[in-house]
Structure formats: C-alpha cells, structure tokens
C-alpha positions in Angstrom: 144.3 92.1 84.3 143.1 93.9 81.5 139.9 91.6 81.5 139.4 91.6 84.7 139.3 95.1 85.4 136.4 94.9 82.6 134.5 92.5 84.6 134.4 94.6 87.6 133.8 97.7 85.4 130.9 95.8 84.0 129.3 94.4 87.5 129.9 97.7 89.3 127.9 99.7 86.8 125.2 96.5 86.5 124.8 96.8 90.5 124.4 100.9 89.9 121.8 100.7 87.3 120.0 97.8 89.4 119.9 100.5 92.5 118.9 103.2 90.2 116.3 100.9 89.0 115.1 100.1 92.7 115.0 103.3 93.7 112.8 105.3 90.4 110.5 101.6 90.8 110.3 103.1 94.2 109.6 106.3 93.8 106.3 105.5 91.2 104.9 103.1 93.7 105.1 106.2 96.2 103.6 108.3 93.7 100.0 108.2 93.4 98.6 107.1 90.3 96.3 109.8 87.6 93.4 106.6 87.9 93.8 107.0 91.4 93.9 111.0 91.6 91.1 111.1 89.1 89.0 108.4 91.6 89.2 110.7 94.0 88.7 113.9 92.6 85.2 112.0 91.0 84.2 111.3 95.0 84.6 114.5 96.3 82.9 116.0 93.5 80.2 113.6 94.3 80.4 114.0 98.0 80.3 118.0 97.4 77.0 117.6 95.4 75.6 115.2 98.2 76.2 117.9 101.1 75.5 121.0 99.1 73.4 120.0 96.3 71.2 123.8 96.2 74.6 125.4 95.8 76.2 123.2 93.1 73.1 122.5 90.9 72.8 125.5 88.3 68.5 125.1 88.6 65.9 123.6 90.2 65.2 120.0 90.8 61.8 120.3 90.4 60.7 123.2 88.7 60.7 122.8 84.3 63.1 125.4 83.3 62.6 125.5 79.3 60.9 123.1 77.3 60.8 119.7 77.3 63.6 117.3 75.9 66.4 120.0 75.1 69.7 118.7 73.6 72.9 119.3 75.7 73.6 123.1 75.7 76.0 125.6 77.2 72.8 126.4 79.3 72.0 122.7 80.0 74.7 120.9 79.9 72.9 117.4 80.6 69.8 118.5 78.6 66.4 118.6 80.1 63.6 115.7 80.1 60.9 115.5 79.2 59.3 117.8 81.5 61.8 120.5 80.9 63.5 119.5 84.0 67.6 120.3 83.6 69.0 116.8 83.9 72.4 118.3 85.4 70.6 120.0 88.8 68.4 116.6 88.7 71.4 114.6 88.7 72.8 116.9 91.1 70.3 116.5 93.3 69.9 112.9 93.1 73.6 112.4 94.7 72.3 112.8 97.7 69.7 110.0 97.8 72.2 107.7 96.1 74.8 108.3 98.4 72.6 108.5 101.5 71.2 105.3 101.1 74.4 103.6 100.1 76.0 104.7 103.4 73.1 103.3 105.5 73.5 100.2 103.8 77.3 99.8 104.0 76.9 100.9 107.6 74.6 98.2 108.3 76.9 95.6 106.1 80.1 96.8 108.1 78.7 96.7 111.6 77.0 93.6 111.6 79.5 91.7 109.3 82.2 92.9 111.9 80.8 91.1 114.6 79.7 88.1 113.0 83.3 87.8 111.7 84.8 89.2 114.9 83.0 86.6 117.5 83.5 83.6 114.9 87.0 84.3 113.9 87.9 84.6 117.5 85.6 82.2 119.4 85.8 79.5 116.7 84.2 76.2 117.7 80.3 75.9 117.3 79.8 79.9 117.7 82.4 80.1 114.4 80.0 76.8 112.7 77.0 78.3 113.4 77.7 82.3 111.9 79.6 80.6 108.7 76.3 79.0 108.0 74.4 81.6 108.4 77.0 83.8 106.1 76.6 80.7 103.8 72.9 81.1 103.4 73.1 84.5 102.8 76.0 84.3 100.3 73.6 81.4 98.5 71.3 83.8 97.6 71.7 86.3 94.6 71.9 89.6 96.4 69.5 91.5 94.1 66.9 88.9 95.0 67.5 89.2 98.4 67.4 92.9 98.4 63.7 92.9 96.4 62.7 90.2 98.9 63.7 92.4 101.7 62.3 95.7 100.2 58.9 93.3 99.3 58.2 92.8 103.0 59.7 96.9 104.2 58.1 98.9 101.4 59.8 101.2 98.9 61.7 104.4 99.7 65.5 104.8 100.5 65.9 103.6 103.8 64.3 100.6 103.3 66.1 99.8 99.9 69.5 100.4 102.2 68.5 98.5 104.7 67.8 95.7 102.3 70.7 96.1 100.6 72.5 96.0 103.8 71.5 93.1 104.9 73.0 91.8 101.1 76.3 92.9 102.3 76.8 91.3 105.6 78.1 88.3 104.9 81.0 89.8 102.9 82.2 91.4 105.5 82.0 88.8 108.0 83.8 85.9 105.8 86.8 88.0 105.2 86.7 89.7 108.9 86.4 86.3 109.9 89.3 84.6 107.7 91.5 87.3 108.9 91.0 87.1 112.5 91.4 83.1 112.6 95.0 84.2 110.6 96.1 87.0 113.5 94.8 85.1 116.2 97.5 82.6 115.5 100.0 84.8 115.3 103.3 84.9 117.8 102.3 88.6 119.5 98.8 87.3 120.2 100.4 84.2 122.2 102.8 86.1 124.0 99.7 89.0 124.9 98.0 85.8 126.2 101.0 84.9 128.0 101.4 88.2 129.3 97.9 87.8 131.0 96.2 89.3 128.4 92.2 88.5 128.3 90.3 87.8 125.4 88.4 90.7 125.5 91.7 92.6 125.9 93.7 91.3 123.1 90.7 91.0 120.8 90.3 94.9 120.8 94.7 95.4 121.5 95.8 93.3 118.8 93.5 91.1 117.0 91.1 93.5 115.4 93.4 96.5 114.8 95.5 94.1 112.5 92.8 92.7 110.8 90.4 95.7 109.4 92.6 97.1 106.8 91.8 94.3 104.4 87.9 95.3 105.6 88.4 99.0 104.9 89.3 98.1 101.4 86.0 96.0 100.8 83.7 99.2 102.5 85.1 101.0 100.2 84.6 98.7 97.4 81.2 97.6 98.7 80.2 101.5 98.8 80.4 101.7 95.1 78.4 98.5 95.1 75.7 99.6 97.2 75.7 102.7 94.9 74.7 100.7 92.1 72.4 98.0 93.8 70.3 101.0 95.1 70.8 102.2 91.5 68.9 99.0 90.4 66.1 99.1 92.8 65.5 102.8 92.0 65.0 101.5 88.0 62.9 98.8 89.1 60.5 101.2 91.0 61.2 100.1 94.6 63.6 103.1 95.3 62.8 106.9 95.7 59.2 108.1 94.6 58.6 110.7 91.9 59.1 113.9 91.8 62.3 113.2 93.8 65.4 112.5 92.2 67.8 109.5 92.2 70.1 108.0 89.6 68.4 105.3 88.8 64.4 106.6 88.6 66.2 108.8 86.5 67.5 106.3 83.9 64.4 104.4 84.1 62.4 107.7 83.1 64.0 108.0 80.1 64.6 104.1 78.9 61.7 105.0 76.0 63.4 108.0 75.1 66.7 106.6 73.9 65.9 107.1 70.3 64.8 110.5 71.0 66.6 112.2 73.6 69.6 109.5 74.4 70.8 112.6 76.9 68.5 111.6 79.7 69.8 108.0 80.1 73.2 108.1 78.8 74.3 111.2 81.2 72.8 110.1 84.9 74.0 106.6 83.4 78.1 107.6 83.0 77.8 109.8 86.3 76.8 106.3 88.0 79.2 104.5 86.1 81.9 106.9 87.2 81.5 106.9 90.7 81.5 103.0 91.0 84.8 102.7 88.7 86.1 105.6 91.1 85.2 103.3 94.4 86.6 100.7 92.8 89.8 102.2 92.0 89.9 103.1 95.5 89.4 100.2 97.3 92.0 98.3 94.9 94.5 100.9 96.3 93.5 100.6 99.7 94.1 96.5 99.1 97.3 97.1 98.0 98.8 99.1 101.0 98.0 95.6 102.9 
C-alpha cells in the first residue's frame, strides 16, 4: 500500500508539473518576443522619419553644415560627407524615398499577385494553366535583372524603380495566393456555401479569400523589407533617386571610395538599411506563425 500510495504521489505531482509546464510554455508564446518588440520599435522609428522627416532630422538635407568628412560626434552623430552634409538628417531624409517607393512597389506586387492568384486558384482549368505560366516566366528571371530591364525601358527616378520592382514581386504573391485558395476552395464550408446557393462570386469574397490572405499578409510584410533593399540596389547602381536628393542607397554608393577614409558614410546608411529589412523580416516571420 505503501508503494502504491508512492506511485500515485509520484504521477499526481508528474501531471502538476506537466500542467505548470503547459501553462508558463503558454504564457511565453503569448508574450511578445524583445526581437519582435525591437522590430517594431525600428519601423515606427522609420515610419516617423518617413512622415516627418524636417521635424526628426537635427539639419538640413541639403545644406553643408561644417566641413567636409567629420567623424561621428555628439553634434553629428553619423558624421558628415564629404560635402559637409550631416549624414544623420541625410539618412533621415532619405527614409522617405526608400519607403515611398517600396510601398508603391509592394502595392503593385500585392494587387496584381492577388488576382492572378485569386482567378487561378479559384477558376482552375486553362485560366489557372495559363497565369502559372506566366508566374513561371516571371519567377525564371532573376528579379534584379528584371527590375534594371524594367527601369532600362521607364527611366530612373523612384516611381519607376517601384514600379519595376513591382512588377518583380507579382508572381510571389500570386503562387502562394493561388496554392492557398486551391487548398480552401476544397474545404467542407466552401461545399456546403455552394450547397447553400452560394455563387462563385459570393463565396469567393465570403469565404475563400478571407481565409486565405493571412499567409499573404505575412509575405507583404516580408516582401516590404525586400522592396526596401531592391530599391536600395538600384539606387547604388545609379538608376534610383538623382543627386542632391537623398536615398539609402545613392548614399552608400557616394561613399564606396571613402571607406578607408571616412568608413562613417557607408557603414551608418548601410546598418540603418540592414536594420529595417531584419526588422520586416522579423515581422513577417511572426505574422507566419499566427497562421
């Protein structure tokens, strides 16, 4: 009796500490995370400087404020280029065009990938052959090509690298819109909204999308930090925003002969962007989780 009364002893307290386990596992999982926290703090920061850049950047853009090539200082915290330019209210400034044109080109990625994805997804058939081959063709080309072939036959400036930069990101979004429609449209609450005299149009908007853009929302917002850094590219290539205005990457490529020098005015605009794309990315890898 003696032994089993230890037995029980010993499963009772093994079923506590299992529920007591359950519960603190579920309580972190509730909990945001400090990567995630920080992610977002780093994007409204961003978004902040994008909406208000005259009221968060300590100096002018444009005008030199000292001399040229100034180390990191209280009073300059990024340093200034070459010009004398403070690298902070420059990089500052440039949020705007960086995050400007990525939203036009996520927009146009998002809105024409949902469609495509939408109409194959649900249609299926030769409409559902026909847009997969297109996405195919488009996924078969490197999308930095793309975008400079794009940009080539538009010109330079920041809606037309978003636009071409866009057009990179379209069939991402269709091929998973698309794999997750075929998935819902097979579902038992689809074929009893059918039953129910449901018509396609109907249940496509009722139930079939609704239920399938959370896995999207999680690829805008990893796109986003994408397009951030694709536009980023361009910009260092020449084919972005035109001197004297600002944007991250014209202002890397400004300073790529001045590393030994002044490392400040590539390294700085350089971690910002690296920052803000880990951020999105942390994001959208939380947003993929919730599915």
């Amino acid at each position: 009796m003696v032994a089993d009364a230890l037995i029980a002893e010993s499963r009772s307290s093994t079923a506590t500490g299992g529920r007591t386990a359950h519960r603190v596992e579920a309580r972190r999982r509730r909990l945001p995370s400090i990567t995630l926290i920080a992610a977002w703090i780093i994007v409204a920061v961003v978004v902040a400087w994008t909406i208000a850049p005259g009221l968060l950047a300590p100096y002018s853009a444009y005008e030199p404020v000292t001399q040229g090539l100034q180390a990191p200082s209280w009073q300059h915290w990024f340093g200034t280029d070459q010009l004398g330019r403070d690298q902070l209210s420059r990089v500052v400034f440039g949020a705007r065009e960086s995050l400007f044109g990525a939203g036009i080109a996520v927009a146009i990625g998002l809105t024409v990938g949902v469609v495509l994805g939408a109409v194959a997804g649900a249609l299926g058939g030769v409409a559902d052959g026909v847009i997969m081959r297109i996405v195919d063709v488009l996924l078969a080309v490197p999308g930095l090509l793309l975008a400079l072939t794009v940009v080539v036959l538009l010109g330079t400036g920041t809606v037309n690298t978003a636009i071409a930069v866009g057009i990179g990101s379209i069939a991402g979004f269709a091929r998973l819109l698309r794999s997750e429609v075929v998935q819902v449209r097979r579902t038992e609450y689809v074929e009893a909204a059918y039953g129910s005299g449901g018509t396609f149009i109907t249940v496509l908007f009722r139930h079939i999308l609704p239920n399938s853009l959370l896995p999207v929302i999680a690829l805008f917002a990893l796109q986003f930090g994408g397009a951030i850094l694709a536009l980023s590219t361009l910009g260092f290539l020449g084919y972005g925003v035109q001197p004297p205005d600002p944007e991250w990457g014209m202002i890397i490529a400004q300073g790529r002969n001045l590393l030994g020098a002044a490392w400040w005015v590539t390294a700085f605009p350089g971690l910002v962007l690296l920052l803000v794309v880990l951020a999105t990315n942390r994001i959208s890898q939380s947003l993929g989780a919730r599915r």
